[in-house]
C-alpha positions in Angstrom: -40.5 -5.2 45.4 -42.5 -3.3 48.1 -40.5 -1.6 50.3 -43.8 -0.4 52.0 -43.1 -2.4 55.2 -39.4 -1.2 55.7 -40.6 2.5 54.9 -43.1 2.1 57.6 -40.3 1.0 60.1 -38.1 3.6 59.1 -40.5 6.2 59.9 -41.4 4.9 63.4 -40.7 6.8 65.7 -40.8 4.1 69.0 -38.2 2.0 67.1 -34.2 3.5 67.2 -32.8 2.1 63.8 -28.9 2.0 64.3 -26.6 2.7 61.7 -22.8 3.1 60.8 -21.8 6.2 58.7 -25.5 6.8 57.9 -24.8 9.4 55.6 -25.4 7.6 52.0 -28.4 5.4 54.0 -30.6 8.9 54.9 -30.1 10.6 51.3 -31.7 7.4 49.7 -34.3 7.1 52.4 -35.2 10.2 52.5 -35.6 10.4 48.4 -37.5 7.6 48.2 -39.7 8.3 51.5 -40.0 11.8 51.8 -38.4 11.8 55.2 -35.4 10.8 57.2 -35.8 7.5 59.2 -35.8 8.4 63.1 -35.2 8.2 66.2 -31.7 7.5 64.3 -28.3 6.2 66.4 -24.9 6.2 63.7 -21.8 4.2 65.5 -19.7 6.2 63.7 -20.8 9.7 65.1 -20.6 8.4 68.1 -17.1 6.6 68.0 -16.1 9.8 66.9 -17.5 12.0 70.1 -16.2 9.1 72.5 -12.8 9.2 70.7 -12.1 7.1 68.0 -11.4 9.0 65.3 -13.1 10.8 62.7 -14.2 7.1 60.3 -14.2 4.2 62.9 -14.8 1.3 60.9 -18.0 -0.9 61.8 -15.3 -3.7 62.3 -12.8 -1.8 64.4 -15.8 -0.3 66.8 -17.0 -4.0 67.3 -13.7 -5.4 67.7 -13.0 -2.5 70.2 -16.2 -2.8 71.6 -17.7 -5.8 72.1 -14.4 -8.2 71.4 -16.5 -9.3 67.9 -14.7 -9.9 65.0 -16.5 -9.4 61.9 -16.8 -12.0 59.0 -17.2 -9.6 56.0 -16.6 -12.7 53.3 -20.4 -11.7 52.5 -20.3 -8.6 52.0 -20.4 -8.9 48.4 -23.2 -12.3 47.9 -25.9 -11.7 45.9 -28.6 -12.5 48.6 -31.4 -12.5 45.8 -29.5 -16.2 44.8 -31.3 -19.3 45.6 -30.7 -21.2 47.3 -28.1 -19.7 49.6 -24.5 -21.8 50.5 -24.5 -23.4 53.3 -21.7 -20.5 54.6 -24.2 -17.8 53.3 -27.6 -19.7 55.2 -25.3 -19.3 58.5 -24.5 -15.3 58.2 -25.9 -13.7 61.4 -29.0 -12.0 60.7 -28.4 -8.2 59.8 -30.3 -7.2 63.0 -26.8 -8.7 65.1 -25.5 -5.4 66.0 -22.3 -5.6 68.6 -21.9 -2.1 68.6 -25.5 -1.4 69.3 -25.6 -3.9 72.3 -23.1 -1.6 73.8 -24.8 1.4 73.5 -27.5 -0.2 75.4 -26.1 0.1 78.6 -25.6 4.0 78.4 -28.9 4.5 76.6 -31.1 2.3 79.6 -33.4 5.3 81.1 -32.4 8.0 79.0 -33.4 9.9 75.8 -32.8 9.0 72.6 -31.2 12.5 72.0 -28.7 11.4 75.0 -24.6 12.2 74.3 -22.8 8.9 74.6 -20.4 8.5 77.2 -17.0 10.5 77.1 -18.8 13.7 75.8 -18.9 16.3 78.5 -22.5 17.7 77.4 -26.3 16.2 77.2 -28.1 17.4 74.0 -30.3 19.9 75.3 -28.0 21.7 77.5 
């Protein structure tokens, strides 16, 4: 499989790729491409500076957050399987980010490097 075409995404720096715990994600990104993906935004760091704890869940900050709830009943299909299930064919697409529509409102106009709200200090200060 190439992953050519993600690495190239990963490394652009005019797209912000959100994440949640990115941890595991960055150490395999960056062995494989050399480099860490960025700009880079992790829900979880940033539940934890607005208060939620030190290991939100993805499902708790969207629930929280953005009144979603979270159908994780695919979280263990082998998407490589053709042809999908008719339940699998209707997942939202991976790029459906509740979390990350929230952030949006905070980050319109501002840096990527921008505290979220609830921290009493801007990066760079």
């Amino acid at each position: 499989m190439d992953l050519a075409p993600l690495f190239a995404l990963m490394a652009d720096t005019n797209v912000l790729k959100v994440f949640h715990a990115a941890r595991q994600d960055i150490e395999i990104f960056h062995k494989l491409m050399g480099a860490v993906p960025a700009p880079l935004f992790d829900t979880q760091v940033a539940a934890m500076v607005c208060g939620f704890g030190e290991s939100a869940s993805y499902e708790t900050l969207a629930g929280k957050l953005a009144g979603a709830r979270i159908d994780k009943s695919a979280r263990f299909t082998d998407w490589s399987h053709r042809p999908l299930t008719t339940a699998r064919s209707t997942t939202p697409s991976p790029t459906w980010c509740p979390c990350a529509r929230s952030t949006r409102s905070w980050r319109a106009g501002s840096s990527a490097t921008t505290v979220p709200p609830g921290s009493t200090r801007r990066s760079g200060s």
